[in-house]
C-alpha positions as CSV (number, residue, x, y, z in Angstrom):
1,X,0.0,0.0,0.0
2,X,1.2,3.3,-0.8
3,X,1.4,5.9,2.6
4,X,1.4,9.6,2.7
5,X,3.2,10.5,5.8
6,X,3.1,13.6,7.4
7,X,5.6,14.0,10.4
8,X,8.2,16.5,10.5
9,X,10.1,15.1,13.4
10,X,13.1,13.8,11.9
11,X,13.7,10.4,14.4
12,X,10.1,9.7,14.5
13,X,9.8,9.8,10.8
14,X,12.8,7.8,10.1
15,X,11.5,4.9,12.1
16,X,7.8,5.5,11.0
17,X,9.1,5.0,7.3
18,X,11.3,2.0,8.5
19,X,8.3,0.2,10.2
20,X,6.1,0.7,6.9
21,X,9.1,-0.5,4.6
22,X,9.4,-3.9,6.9
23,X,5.1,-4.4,6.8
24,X,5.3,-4.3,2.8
25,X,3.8,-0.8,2.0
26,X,5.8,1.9,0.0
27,X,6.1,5.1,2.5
28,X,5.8,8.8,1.0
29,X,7.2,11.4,3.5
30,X,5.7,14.4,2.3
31,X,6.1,18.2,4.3
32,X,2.5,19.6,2.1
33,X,-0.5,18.4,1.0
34,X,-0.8,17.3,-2.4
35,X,-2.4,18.1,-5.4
36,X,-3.6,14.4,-6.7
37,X,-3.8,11.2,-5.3
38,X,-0.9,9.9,-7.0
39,X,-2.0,6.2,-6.1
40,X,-2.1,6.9,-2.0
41,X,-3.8,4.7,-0.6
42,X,-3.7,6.1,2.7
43,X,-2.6,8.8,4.8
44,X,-0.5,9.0,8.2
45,X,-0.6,12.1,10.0
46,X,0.9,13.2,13.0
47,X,-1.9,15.7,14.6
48,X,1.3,17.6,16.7
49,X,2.8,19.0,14.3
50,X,3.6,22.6,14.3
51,X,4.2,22.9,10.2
52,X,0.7,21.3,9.2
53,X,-3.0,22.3,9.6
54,X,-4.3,19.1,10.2
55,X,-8.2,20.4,9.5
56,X,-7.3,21.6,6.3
57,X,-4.8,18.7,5.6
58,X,-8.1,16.1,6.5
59,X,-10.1,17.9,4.3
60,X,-7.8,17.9,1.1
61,X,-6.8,14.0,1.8
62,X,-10.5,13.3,1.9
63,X,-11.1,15.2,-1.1
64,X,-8.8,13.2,-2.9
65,X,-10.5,9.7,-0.8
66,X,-7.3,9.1,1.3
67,X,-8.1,7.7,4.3
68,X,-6.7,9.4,7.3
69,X,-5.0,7.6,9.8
70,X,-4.0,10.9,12.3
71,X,-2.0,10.1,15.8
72,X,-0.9,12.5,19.0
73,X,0.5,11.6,22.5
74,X,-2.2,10.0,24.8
75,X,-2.2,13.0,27.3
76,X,-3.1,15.6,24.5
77,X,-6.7,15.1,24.5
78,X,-7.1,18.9,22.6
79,X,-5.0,17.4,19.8
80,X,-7.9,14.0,19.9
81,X,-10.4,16.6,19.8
82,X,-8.6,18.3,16.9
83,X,-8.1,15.0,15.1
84,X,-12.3,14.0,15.8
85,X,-13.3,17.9,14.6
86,X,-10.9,17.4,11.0
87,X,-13.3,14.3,10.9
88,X,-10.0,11.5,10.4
89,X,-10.7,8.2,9.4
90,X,-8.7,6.8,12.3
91,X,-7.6,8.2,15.7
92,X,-4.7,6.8,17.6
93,X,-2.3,7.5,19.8
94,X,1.8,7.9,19.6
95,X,1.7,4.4,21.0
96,X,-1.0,3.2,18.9
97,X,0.9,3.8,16.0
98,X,4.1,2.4,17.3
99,X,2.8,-0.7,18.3
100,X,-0.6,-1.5,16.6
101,X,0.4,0.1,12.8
102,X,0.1,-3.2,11.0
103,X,-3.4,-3.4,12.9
104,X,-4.4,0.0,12.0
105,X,-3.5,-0.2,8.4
106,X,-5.4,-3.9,8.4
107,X,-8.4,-1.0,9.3
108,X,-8.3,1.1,6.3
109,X,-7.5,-1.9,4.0
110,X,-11.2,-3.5,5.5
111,X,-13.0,-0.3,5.9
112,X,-13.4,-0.2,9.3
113,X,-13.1,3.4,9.9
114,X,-14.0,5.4,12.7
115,X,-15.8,8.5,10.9
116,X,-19.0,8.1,9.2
């Protein structure tokens, strides 16, 4: 599967990318949101930060029918409630996506979603 990732920290985008590349799927780190699909397939988005507006990001990924899959630390519940208000296919946390990816991606492959 190809994945749009969206993380501008440098050591948690390097293993991010490493953990895709070892579950089979072809990792896209990209620092904007793009103009066509280009064959994503999905969408990772870290709801933290600082570069990105993850509202309007949602919005455009959705546009183009990229599931989201958008993730913040466990304590930062006003970045959850940013993540439920952009309307993202699938909420997790740091930890989530960590530990559960393979799991999570298994989600948008199947169509379980959490939004509508």
């Amino acid at each position: 599967m190809r994945i749009l990732v969206f993380e501008s920290n440098l050591m948690w985008s390097s293993r991010l990318l490493q953990s895709l590349r070892k579950l089979g799927h072809e990792p896209v780190l990209m620092s904007k949101a793009p103009e066509s699909g280009d064959g994503a397939e999905a969408a990772i988005v870290n709801l933290g930060a600082t570069d990105l507006d993850p509202v309007a990001l949602a919005a455009k990924l959705h546009e183009l029918e990229i599931p989201v899959v958008a993730h913040a630390g466990h304590k930062e519940k006003e970045l959850h409630a940013l993540g439920r208000e952009a309307g993202v296919d699938i909420l997790a946390t740091n930890s989530e996506l960590t530990f559960k990816l393979e799991s999570l991606l298994d989600r948008i492959q199947s169509g379980r979603l959490d939004r509508g």
